[in-house]
Structures are given as structure tokens and as C-alpha cells.
N, C-alpha and C positions, 0 to 999 in steps of 0.2 A: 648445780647452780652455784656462782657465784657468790659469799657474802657481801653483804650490803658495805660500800668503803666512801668514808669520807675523805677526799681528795680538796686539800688549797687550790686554787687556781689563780692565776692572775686574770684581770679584764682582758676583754679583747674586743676586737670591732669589725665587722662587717660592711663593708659600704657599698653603698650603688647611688649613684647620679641622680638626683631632679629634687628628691623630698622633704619633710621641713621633719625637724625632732617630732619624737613620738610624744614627748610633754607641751608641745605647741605652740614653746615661745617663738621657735624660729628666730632664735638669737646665735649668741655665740656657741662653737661647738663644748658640750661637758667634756672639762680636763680627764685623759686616760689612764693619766700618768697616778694618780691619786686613788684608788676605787678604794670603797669601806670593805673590810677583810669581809672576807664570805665564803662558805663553805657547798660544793657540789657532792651531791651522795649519788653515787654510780648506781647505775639502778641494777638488781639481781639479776637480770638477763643479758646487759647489758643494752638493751632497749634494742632486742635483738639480734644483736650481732654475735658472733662466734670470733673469739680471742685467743691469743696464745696466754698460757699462765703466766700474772704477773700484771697484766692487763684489764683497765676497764673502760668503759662507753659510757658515754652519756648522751643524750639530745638536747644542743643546745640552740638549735632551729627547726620548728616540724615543716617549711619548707616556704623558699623564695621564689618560687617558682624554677621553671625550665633551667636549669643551669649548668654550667659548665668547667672553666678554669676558675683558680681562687689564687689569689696572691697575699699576702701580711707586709705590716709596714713594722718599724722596731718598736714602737711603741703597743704593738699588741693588735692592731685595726688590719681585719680584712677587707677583702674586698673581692667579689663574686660577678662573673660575666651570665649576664645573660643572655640564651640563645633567640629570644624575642622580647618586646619589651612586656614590661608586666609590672603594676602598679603604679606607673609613674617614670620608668627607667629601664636601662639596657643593662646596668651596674647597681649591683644592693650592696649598701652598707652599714654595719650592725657596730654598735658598740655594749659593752657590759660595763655599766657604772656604779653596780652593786657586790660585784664579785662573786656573784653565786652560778657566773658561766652563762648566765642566758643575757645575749643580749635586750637592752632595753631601750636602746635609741638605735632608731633605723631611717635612714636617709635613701632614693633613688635618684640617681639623674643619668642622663644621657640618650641619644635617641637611636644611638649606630648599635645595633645587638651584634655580637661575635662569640669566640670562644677563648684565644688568648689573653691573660692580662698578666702584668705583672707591673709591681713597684721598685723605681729607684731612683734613690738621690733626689727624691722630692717630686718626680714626676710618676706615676699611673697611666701606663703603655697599656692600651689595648686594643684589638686585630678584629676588627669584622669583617668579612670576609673579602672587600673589594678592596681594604685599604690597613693604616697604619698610623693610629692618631695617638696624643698622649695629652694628659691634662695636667696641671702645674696641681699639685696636692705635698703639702709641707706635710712631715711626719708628724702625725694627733692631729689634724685636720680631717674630715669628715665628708667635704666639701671641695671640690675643684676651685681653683679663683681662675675666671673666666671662662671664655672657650675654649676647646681642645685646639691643640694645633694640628694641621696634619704632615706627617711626615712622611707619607707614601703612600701615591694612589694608583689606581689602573691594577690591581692584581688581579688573576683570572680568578672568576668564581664558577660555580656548578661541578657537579661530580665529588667530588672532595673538595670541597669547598673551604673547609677551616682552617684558619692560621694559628697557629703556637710562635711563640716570641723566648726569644733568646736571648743574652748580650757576654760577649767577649769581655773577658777583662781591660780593651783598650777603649770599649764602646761598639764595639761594630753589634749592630743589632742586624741577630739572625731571625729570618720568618720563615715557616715553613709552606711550602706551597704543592699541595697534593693533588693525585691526574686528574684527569676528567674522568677516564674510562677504567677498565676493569686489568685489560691486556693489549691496551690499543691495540682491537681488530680492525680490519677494515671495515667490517661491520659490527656494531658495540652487541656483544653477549648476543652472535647470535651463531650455533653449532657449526664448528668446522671451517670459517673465518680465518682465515690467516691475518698475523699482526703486522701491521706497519713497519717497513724499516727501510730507512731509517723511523724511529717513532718520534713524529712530530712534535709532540707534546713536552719534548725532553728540552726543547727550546727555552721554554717557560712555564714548565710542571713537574713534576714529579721528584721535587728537590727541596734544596733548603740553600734561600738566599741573602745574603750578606747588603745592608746599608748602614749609613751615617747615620747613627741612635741619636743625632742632635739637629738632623739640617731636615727643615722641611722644603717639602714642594718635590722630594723624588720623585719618578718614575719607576717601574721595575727594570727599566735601562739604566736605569743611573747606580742601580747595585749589578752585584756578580753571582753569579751560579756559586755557591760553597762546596756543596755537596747534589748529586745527583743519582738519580734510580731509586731512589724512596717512592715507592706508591702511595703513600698516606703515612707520614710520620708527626701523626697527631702527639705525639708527647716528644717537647725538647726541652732539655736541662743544661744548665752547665754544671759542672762539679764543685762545689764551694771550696775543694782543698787544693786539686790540681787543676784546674780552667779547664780541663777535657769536656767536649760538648757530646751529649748523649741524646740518642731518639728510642722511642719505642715506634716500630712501621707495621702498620697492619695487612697484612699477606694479599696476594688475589685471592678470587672465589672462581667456583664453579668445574671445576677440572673436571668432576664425570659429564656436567649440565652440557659442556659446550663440547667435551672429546670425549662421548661415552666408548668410543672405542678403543680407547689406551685408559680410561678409568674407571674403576667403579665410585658407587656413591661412599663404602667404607672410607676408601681411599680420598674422595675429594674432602669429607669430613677431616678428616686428620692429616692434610696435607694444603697449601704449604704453611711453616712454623710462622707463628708472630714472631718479629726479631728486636733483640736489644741491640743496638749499636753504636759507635761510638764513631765518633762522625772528625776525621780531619779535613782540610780544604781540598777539594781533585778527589775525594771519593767517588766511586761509582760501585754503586749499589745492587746494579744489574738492572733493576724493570725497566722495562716490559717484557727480557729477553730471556731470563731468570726468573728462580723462585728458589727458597730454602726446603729440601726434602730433610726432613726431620729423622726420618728413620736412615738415611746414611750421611747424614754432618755433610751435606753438600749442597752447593746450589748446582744446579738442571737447568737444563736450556725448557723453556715454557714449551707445549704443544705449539703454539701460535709462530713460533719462531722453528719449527720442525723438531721437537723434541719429542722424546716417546716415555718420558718418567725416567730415565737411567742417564740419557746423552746428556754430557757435560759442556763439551765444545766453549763455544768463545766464553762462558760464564764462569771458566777456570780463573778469567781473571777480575772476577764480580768481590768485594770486599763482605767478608762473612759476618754474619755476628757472633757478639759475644757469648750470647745468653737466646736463646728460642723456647718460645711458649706456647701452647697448643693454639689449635689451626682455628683461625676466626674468633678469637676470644676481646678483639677486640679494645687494645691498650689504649688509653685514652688521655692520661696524665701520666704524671713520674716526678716524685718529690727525692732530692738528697735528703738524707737526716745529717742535720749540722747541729743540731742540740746536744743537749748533757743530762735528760732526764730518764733518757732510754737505757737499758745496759748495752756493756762495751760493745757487744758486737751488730749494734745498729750503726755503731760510727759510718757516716760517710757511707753507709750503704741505701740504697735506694726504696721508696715503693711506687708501686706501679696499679692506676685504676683500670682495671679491664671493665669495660661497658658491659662484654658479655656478646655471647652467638645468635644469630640470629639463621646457620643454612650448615649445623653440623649433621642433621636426618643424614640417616637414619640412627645415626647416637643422638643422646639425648642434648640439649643444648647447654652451653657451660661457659665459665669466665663468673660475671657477675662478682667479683670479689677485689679486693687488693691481696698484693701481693709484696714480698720482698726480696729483695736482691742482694746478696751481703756483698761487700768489697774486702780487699784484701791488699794490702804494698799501693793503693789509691787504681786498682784494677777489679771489677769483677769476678768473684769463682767462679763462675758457670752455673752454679745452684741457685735457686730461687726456693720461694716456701709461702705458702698460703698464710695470710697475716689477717686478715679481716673476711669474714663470711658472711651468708647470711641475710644478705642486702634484697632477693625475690622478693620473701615472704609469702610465697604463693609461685605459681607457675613459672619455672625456669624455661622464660621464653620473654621473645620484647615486649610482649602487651603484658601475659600476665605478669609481671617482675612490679613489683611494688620498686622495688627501686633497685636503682643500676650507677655505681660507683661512676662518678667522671671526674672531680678534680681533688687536688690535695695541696696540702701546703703543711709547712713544720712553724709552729706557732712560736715567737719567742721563747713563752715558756717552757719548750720542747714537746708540747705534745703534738699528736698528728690530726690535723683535720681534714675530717671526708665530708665533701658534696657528691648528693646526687644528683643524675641529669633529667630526670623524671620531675618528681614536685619539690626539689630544692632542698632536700630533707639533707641537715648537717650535724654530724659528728662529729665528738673531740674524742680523741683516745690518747690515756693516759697512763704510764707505767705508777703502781702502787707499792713495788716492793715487791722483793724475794727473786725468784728464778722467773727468766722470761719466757 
């Protein structure tokens, strides 16, 4: 156990669309920039979680409801996507005006639920599933001034329906748009099916596409395909040192379900890898026709596409990833660490939310954690390391999991904040000294 550690913090804020302050004047927003000094004591357990030494937790939200992506503005203010609305809003926003880490002024607005958001340059981009809107939000503001505007609509939804938002160092805002189906069969998940090919969907799915972060009234025609063959690349990052754009993609399912004759159920558990990748423009990623086989560093031509688990064929020239993490776990966020509060070797290396498995039977179900990624010369090791545990609390499975890691963001102050996608439960985690 833990001893009990008094940690400074600075304020911070949480924000979501529609609500009036928690003190009910429904006036001006309270200044951020100013909080009365205040003290968080990490609590002995760390309010459940399992840390690496060096590290503490605290609860500094018991939960916003259903949520997802979080983004910070510099002044210390978050800001959390909801995946339906809930109290008022699509978007929660929390401020701490006391300094003792919990916020105290809480704001909803918005009607469009998604999972992307992110802040920049005064504006609050965020992705619901058909579309691409953003609200004019100055930094320590609390509050949109006016409507959102939209900057792209018509995006396919269902199947993988979420969008994650990106932006290039020149503006080009990337979104990620993932398939409808599992291995585009001809018939979806249903044994012995052969896949599409050409696979349709590659048209206007299974990628990550590039628009004008500033002109509204797009189409998805009026941006470009960036990157292609991502089945679900629910977590995109840019790299705050070198602009390199990163995904985390979540693998197919079902290999023994739908080929029990070239699998067994071991095998479809532990097969294919979640991948880290790192995404330039003309990548092609392989799906539907590919998948990452973990136990020999290769991607494989799918069943669907006449594969037998070993044939490599046209996916010799499928772009690999960097970094693979076990089968179905689930990544769902990825924050760079650009602070200074961490020790050195968090620089510029990543973590990553795994949601967690929901069809690794007959192993047991697994992910539910964060995770980190070190970098190295502004590349990747290949290792990764369990950085945050603990997050079930009861049945390692989607119902029983009291909570399941989905978004992150690195707080001015440098610490790291974790939402969950269950009942909104937030975490700040904060290094306290000595070895990490």
C-alpha cells in the first residue's frame, strides 16, 4: 500500500455544452488562471488503480457520464465527448476554482453526441459520427460563443461508426473513418463467406481522411483518402515533437467463428495483433485482405481473401506496424506526453487506452488498462509496459468491468488524465518523486 502523498496541483476544467455554473449565477465564466493554492492527497490505494512506483491517483470526477475522447486547452480546462447526451449536453465541462483537484464548476452544452474532440487555436473540434463541427471557445472560456459551425458532413456511419480527429502542422484536419463490417464478406460474419474484392468500402471506409480544418460546408468528396486499410483506427495522435501522425487500429474478430477449419478458438483469441502505426499519406494498411499474425511479425492474407493463416501473397506489400498488442484488447485513445512532470523517459512517448476484450474465450478477457509506449531518436522501441491497471474492479468482461479506460489527455500541469467510457469516472495521475 501506497503512503498517503500530498501533491500541488494546479486548477483545471472539464467542459461539456449547454449548462449554467454550479454556483448559479449564470454569469461570467470564474477566471482559471488564478485558483486559491490547494492541496490533493492521493488516496492509499490510489482510488484503485495499480501504478508504477513513483506514482499516484486520485478521483477527481466519480463520473460524467458515458464518455469518451478528452482534450485540455492551456489554461488547464478540459473537455470530455459524450457518447449520448446526458444532463444537459453532448460535451462536459469541469473547472477547479479551489485547487484541490475536484472540479467545482461544471457546464454541458451541445446536442450532436460523438467520440473525437480536441482543442485548437480557440476553437473545440468535435466528430459525431455523421459529421465534423467545431465551436469558437477562446482559452478559459467555458462556454462556446454561438453555434458550432460545421465543417463536414455526410460521413458514413454504422459498423465502426467513430471518428477521431487529427490536425497536421499546416491545418489539414485528419478524421478517421472506420468499416462497416468485420472482413467485408459477402455475407457479414457469416462462416465460410468469401470477402469482397475489390472491397467496396475502401472507397469511403476503412481509412483516415484529410480536410480543410477551417472551411465549412465539406463533403467527404471534397477531402482525400490519407491513409487506407485501417479497420478501426479509433485512436489518432500527432506527435508534438516531430508532426508524425499515429493510430492505434483495432484487429478483425472471429477467425475460428467464421474459418473453424484453418482455426481454432486458441488461435482466433490471440490472433490478429492490435496495431501501432504510424501513418504517412498512400499508406495502405492491408484490410480487408490482411491481418497482423503476432506470433510470426507478418501480416497474412485473411481466410476471406484465400488465406490459410501462413500465405502472405499480395499483403507482402501491406505497411506493418510499429508496435502490436494482444488480439482484441481494444485501443481506444493515445495521448503523447509533452510535459515535464514525468521522468525522462516518458518524453514524447505515448499511452494508450485499451477499452478491453470482449471474444478472447476461451482465455480469459483482457486489455482494460493503459498502457505505454516509450519512444526513442522521436521513433518507437517496439516495447510497450502496463502503466495503469485495475480499472474492472469486479468481472473482467464488458458488463462486469466497473470501468473501462477510453480517453486521455496530458494536462498542462503534466499529469495524465484518464476517462472512462462506462459512468465517466476521471483520473488524474501524477508522478510524486523518486524512481518511476
Amino acid at each position: 500500500m501506497r503512503p498517503r502523498l500530498a501533491v500541488l496541483l494546479p486548477a483545471f476544467v472539464l467542459l461539456s455544452v449547454g449548462c449554467t455554473a454550479d454556483d448559479g449565477s449564470g454569469t461570467a465564466d470564474p477566471d482559471p488562471s488564478d485558483p486559491s493554492a490547494g492541496e490533493i492527497a492521493c488516496a492509499p490505494n490510489d482510488d484503485g488503480l495499480t501504478l508504477p512506483d513513483g506514482f499516484c491517483a486520485v478521483i477527481v470526477h466519480e463520473g460524467v457520464g458515458g464518455a469518451r475522447h478528452v482534450t485540455a486547452t492551456p489554461s488547464g480546462d478540459l473537455f470530455v465527448a459524450l457518447r449520448s447526451a446526458s444532463g444537459g449536453g453532448t460535451i462536459v465541462a469541469l473547472r477547479d476554482t479551489t485547487g484541490d483537484g475536484r472540479p467545482d464548476v461544471e457546464r454541458r452544452f451541445g446536442t450532436a453526441a460523438g467520440s473525437g474532440l480536441l482543442w485548437r487555436d480557440g476553437w473545440l473540434y468535435s466528430a459525431p459520427d455523421d459529421r465534423v463541427i467545431r465551436y469558437a471557445l477562446a482559452d478559459g472560456a467555458l462556454e462556446p460563443t454561438g453555434e458550432p459551425e460545421t465543417l463536414v458532413t455526410g460521413l458514413p456511419t454504422g459498423g465502426h461508426g467513430a471518428k477521431s480527429l487529427a490536425f497536421l502542422a499546416d491545418g489539414t484536419l485528419l478524421v478517421t473513418i472506420g468499416s462497416a463490417s468485420n472482413a467485408c464478406q459477402q455475407q457479414s460474419r457469416t462462416e465460410g463467406s468469401p470477402g469482397m474484392d475489390p472491397c467496396p468500402e475502401l472507397e469511403v471506409r476503412a481509412g483516415v481522411w484529410a480536410f480543410d480544418g477551417s472551411a465549412s460546408g465539406q463533403t467527404q468528396a471534397d477531402g482525400r483518402r490519407f491513409a487506407t486499410g485501417l479497420r478501426n483506427a479509433y485512436a489518432l495522435a500527432t506527435h508534438p515533437a516531430t508532426g508524425d501522425v499515429y493510430a492505434t487500429v483495432h484487429g478483425r474478430d472471429q477467425l475460428s467463428g467464421l474459418w473453424p477449419d484453418l482455426f481454432d478458438d486458441q488461435q482466433s483469441a490471440e490472433k490478429p495483433a492490435e496495431e501501432f502505426v504510424r501513418l504517412a499519406e498512400g499508406d495502405d494498411f492491408g484490410w480487408p485482405y490482411c491481418y497482423f499474425d503476432p506470433d510470426t511479425d507478418t501480416k497474412v492474407l485473411a481466410p476471406e481473401y484465400g488465406g490459410d493463416g501462413a500465405a502472405v501473397g499480395r499483403c507482402a506489400d501491406a505497411v506493418d506496424p510499429l508496435v502490436d498488442f494482444p488480439a482484441h484488447w481494444a485501443p481506444n485513445d493515445l495521448a503523447f506526453y509533452d510535459g515535464d512532470a514525468f521522468p525522462a523517459e516518458y518524453a514524447g512517448g505515448a499511452f494508450v487506452a485499451f477499452h478491453g476484450s470482449w471474444n478472447r474465450a476461451p482465455l480469459p478477457q483482457a486489455g482494460y488498462r493503459v498502457a505505454f509506449v516509450p519512444f526513442s531518436g522521436g521513433t518507437p522501441t517496439g516495447e510497450w509496459s502496463t502503466f495503469a491497471d485495475g480499472f474492472p474492479m469486479g468481472t473482467v468482461s464488458p458488463q462486469g468491468a466497473r470501468y473501462r479506460p477510453t480517453g486521455l489527455t496530458v494536462a498542462p500541469d503534466g499529469s495524465l488524465i484518464i476517462v472512462d467510457g462506462k459512468e465517466g469516472r476521471i483520473w488524474r495521475v501524477v508522478h510524486t518523486g523518486g524512481e518511476a
